[in-house]
GUSE-593339 format. One record per residue (C-alpha): y, z negated, x; residue in three letters. Coordinates in steps of 0.02 Angstrom, whole numbers, plus 50000, padded with zeros to 5 digits. Example, Ala and Ser with C-alpha at 12.3 -4.5 7.8 and 13.67 -1.06 7.14 Angstrom:
BEGIN
497754961050615ALA 499474964350684SER 
***
This chain:
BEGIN
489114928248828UNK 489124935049004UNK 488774951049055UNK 487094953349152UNK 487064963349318UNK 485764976149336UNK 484704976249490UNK 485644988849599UNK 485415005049585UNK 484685003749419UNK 485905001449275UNK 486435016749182UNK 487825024649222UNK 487185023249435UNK 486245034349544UNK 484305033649484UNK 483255028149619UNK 482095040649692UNK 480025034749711UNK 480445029749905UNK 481715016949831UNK 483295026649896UNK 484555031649797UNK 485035050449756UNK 486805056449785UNK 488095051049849UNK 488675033049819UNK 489775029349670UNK 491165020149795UNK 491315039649848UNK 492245045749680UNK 492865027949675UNK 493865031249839UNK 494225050249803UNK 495095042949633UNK 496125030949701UNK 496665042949849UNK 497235054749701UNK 498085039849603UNK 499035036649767UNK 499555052049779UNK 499975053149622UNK 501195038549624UNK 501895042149815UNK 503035054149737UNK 504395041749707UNK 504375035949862UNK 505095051349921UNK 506255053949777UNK 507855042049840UNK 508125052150019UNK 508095067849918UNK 509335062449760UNK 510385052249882UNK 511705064249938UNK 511535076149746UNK 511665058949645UNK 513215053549807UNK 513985073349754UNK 513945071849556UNK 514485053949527UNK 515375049549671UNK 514385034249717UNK 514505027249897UNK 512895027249991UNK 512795008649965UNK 512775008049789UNK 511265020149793UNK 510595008449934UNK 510704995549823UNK 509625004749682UNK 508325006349809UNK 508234989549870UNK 508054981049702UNK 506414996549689UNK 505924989149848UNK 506004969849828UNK 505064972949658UNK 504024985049745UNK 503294971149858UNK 503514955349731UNK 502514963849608UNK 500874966949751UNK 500164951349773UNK 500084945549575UNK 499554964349553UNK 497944961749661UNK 497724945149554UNK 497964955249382UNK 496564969049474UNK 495334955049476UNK 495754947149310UNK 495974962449207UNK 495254976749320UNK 495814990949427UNK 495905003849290UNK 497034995649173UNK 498294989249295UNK 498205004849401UNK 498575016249218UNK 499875005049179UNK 500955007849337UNK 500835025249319UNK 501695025049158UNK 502985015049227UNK 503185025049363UNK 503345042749258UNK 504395032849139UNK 505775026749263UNK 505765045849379UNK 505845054549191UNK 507245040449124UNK 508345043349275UNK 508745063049210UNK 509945052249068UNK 510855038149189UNK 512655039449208UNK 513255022249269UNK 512585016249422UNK 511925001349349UNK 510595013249247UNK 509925017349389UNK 509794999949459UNK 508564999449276UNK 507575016549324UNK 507565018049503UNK 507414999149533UNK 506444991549374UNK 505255003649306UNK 504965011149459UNK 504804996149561UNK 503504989449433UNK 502475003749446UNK 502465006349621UNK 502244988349658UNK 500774987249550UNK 499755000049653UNK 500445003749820UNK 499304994949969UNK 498574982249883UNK 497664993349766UNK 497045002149931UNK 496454986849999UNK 495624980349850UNK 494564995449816UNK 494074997450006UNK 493894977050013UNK 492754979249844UNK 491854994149859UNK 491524996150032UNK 490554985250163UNK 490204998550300UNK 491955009050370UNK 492884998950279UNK 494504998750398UNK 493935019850401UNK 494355019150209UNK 495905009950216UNK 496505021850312UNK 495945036050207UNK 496745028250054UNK 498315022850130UNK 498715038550211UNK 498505045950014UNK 500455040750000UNK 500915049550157UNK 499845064950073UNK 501055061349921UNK 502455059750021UNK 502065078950105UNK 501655086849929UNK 503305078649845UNK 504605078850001UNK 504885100150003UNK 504485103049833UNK 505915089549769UNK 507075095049916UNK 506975113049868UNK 506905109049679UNK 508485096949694UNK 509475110649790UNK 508755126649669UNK 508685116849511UNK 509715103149509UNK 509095083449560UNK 508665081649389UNK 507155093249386UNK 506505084849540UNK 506445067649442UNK 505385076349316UNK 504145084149445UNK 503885065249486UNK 503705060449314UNK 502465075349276UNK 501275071249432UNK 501065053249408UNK 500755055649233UNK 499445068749270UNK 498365058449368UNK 498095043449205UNK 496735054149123UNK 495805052649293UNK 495895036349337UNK 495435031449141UNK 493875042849165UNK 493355037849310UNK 493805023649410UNK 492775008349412UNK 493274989849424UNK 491824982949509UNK 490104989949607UNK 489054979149492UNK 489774987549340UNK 488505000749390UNK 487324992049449UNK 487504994549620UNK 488164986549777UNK 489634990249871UNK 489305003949991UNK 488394998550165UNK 487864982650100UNK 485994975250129UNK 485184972449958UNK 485254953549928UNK 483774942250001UNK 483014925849957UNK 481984918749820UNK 482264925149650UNK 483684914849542UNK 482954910549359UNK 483354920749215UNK 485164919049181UNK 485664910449334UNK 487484915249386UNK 487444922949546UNK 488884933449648UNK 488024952649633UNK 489754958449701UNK 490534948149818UNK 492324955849783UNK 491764952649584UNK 493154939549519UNK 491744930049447UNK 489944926849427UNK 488864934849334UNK 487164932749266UNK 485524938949363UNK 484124944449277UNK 482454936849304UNK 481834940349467UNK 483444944549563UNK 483624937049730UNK 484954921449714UNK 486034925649851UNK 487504912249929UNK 489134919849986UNK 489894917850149UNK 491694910850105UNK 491844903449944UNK 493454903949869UNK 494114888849790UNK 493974883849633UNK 495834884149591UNK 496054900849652UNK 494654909849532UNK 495514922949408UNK 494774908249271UNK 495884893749334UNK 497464898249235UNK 497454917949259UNK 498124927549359UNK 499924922749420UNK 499484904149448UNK 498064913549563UNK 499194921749645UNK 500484903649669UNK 498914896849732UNK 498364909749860UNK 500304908449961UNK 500064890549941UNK 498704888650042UNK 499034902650158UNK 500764896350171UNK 500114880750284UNK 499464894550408UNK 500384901150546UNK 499444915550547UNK 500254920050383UNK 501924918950446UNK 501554929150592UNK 500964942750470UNK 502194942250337UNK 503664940850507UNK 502714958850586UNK 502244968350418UNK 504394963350364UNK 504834971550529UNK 503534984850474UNK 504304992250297UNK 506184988250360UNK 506035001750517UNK 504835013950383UNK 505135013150195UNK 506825005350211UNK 507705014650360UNK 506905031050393UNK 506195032350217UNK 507815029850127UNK 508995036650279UNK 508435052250385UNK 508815062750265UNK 510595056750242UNK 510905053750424UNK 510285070750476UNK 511395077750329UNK 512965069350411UNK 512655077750573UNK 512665095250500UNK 510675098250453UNK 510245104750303UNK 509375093550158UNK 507855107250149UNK 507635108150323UNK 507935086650331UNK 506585083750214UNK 505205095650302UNK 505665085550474UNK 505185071150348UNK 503595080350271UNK 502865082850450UNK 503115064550461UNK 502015063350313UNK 500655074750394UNK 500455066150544UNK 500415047650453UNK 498885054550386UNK 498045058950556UNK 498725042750609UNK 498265031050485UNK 496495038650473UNK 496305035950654UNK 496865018750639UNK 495925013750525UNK 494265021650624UNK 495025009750771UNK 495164994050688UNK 493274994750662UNK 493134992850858UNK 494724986950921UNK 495584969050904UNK 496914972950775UNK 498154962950866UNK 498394973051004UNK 498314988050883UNK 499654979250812UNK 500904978050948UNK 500524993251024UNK 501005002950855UNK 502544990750843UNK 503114996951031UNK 502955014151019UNK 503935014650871UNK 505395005250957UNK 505435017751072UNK 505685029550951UNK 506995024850879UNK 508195020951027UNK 507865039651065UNK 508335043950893UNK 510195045250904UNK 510265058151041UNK 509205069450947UNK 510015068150760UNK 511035087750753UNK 511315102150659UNK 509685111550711UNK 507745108050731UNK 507455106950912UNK 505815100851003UNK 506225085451037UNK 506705080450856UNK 504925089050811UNK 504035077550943UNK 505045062150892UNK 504445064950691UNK 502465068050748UNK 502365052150857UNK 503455043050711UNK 502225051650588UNK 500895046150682UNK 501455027050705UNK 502225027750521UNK 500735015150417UNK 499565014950553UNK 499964995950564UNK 499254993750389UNK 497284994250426UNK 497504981350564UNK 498714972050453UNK 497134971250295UNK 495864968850409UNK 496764951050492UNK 497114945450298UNK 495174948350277UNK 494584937450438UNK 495814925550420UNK 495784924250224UNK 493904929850162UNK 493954932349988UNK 495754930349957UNK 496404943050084UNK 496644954949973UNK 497974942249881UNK 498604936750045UNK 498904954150102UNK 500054957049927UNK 501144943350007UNK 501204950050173UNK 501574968050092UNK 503054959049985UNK 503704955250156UNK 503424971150192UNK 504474978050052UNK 505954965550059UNK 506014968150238UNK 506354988050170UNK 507484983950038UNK 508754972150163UNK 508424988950303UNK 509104998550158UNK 510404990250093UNK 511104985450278UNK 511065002650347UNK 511935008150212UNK 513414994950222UNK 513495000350413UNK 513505018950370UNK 514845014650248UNK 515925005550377UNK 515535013050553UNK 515495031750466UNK 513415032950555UNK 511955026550568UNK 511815021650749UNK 511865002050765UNK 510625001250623UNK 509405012850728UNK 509545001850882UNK 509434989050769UNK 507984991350700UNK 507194995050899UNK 507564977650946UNK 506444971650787UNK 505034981450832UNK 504914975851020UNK 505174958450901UNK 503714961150804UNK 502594968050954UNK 502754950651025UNK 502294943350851UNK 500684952450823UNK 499914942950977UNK 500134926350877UNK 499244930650756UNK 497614920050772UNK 495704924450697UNK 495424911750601UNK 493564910050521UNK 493314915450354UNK 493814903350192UNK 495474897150242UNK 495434884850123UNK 494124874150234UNK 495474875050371UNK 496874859950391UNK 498624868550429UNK 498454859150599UNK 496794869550640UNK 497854885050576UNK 
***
């Protein structure tokens, strides 16, 4: 029997309505986003773990940097595979059970790797476990909750919740740095098992799968208008919702914008074939390409160079691992500022020049960055980290908001695809500059590199084409 929506702002659980009709408090998306940003921050440890453990794991076992490049490519490639059936499994089964799940996996695989001796266990904790967990959350689970819960400053919130793994990433970065090099790399891999595990309770509590499972709609949105559907009537309450759900008598029938088609709903053979479906369809687009070609170039020059690297290449030139991973932290701090900001611009600026002009200035950066790798923190290595920091996911607000034009209701699955590029665009980064580090003795070719790609991707973003909402009414020739 379905389940029947409340009128908004009625059902128990919501805000009760005051006599003028408005509601009291603040919205429920408000503890909906502050939950996620902690869940996020929760899981972002990891992602700071492998430049931290690189050179103590490299000094215990003996392993060559691209063996441990290797552990955190497979992390990455599952990282990014696992996104886009992820945001499929979030509609099917709902945020709070897949988002719970991945943070088990995540505390299981940092806590696991304490017992690995053989490199290939840590292909299994590093890469499997880890990869799992992180894949299942990551950005997708940012864009899905701001896609789903918020109408009004919605690019504003993908920013917020993005930038909650930079926030991880400046929490996690000193504390396992100064951990690894007081306590031993082993107690650092706990402190990342402790943290992620510490957020479950609150996302059981109090994250919420859909707006309509309080009765409410998504924040900013009009109430619906029209004349009322009969009694029992399936009607879409919550756009984002993966399916209809019954109105009760009276409710205004409402008719969304961009159907999604039929063989795409969570119903039509769960949620993997979903998933198949979606980057069929957006596979005849060359607006998809253009994304998934940019957002590759996007995690290989972040996540899978600097990410993975910095740490080890400023090591080789003399600077301490402490002092490495605060250049790295204030990275972190600025993302947030950036991202933020990025997302407040994509509400008002065309995300394709956004794009490109993100994609450029981190070129730049990274041509300069060879001349200023040495044994000391000068001011020139401070002001290349803050405009990295700044530029570091700033491209992903842009990035959600073209999957959402382009794509309607499946942009959220079309952006998992575009963030696996993202992530096995990191993992070959990784696994590359660590073969060239291996044979050259630096990192320098991989840093220029990794310039040319971005001034490759600036030229890519302005290809990318807005396309009206419900791709699936679109012919690949129209694409």
């Amino acid at each position: 029997m379905p389940r029947t929506a409340a009128v908004p702002g009625t059902a128990a659980g919501g805000p009760r309505p005051r006599p003028d009709g408005r509601r009291r408090g603040p919205h429920p998306a408000v503890l909906v986003a502050v939950v996620a940003f902690v869940a996020l921050l929760g899981a972002a440890g990891f992602r700071a773990a492998p430049s931290v453990l690189m050179v103590p794991l490299q000094g215990e076992f003996g392993w060559s940097r691209s063996v441990l490049s290797l552990a955190v490519s497979v992390n990455l490639v599952l990282f990014g595979l696992t996104a886009p059936f992820a945001a499929a499994l979030m509609d099917r089964w709902g945020i709070r059970r897949v988002v719970a799940v991945a943070l088990v996996l995540i505390a299981a695989g940092s806590g696991l790797t304490v017992f690995v001796r053989a490199s290939w266990q840590l292909l299994l904790t590093w890469g499997l476990l880890v990869g799992l967990g992180t894949g299942s959350m990551a950005l997708v689970f940012a864009a899905t909750v701001a896609n789903r819960w918020f109408v009004r400053h919605r690019g504003l919130v993908t920013g917020v919740l993005t930038a909650g793994s930079a926030t991880g990433q400046l929490i996690f970065l000193p504390v396992m740095a100064a951990a690894s090099e007081h306590s031993g790399w082993r107690v650092a891999s706990l402190v990342v098992a402790a943290a992620a595990l510490a957020v479950v309770p609150l996302v059981l509590i109090f994250l919420r799968n859909h707006p309509a499972d309080l009765g409410v709609l998504p924040y900013g949105a009009e109430p619906p208008t029209g004349p009322p559907a009969p009694a029992g009537a399936v009607v879409p309450t919550d756009p984002a919702a993966p399916t209809g759900r019954a109105a009760p008598a009276g409710a205004a029938a409402t008719v969304p914008a961009a159907p999604v088609p039929a063989a795409s709903q969570p119903g039509a053979g769960g949620a993997a074939r979903r998933a198949w479906t979606t980057l069929r369809m957006a596979a005849h687009h060359r607006t998809f390409w253009a994304l998934v070609a940019g957002f590759a170039i996007c995690g290989a020059t972040t996540n899978g160079l600097i990410g993975t690297h910095f740490i080890p290449a400023a090591h080789d030139h003399g600077l301490g691992e402490t002092a490495a991973a605060g250049l790295l932290a204030v990275v972190g701090i600025f993302d947030i500022v950036g991202t933020v900001c990025s997302g407040y611009l994509t509400d008002r600026i065309n995300p394709r020049v956004l794009l490109a002009v993100y994609y450029g200035l981190r070129g730049v950066g990274l041509l300069m960055l060879p001349g200023l790798l040495s044994d000391q923190v000068h001011p020139s290595m401070i002001a290349f980290v803050v405009v990295y920091g700044l530029d570091w996911v700033a491209t992903v607000p842009p990035t959600v908001a073209l999957c959402r034009q382009a794509f309607g209701d499946s942009g959220t699955i079309v952006f998992g695809w575009v963030f696996a590029s993202h992530q096995l665009g990191a993992a070959i980064a990784s696994s590359v500059a660590g073969l060239i580090r291996d044979q050259s003795g630096s990192y320098t070719v991989a840093w220029f590199g990794a310039a040319g790609m971005c001034l490759v991707a600036a030229l890519v973003s302005f290809q990318i084409r807005r396309l009206p909402t419900g791709f699936d009414r679109l012919s690949p020739r129209r694409a």
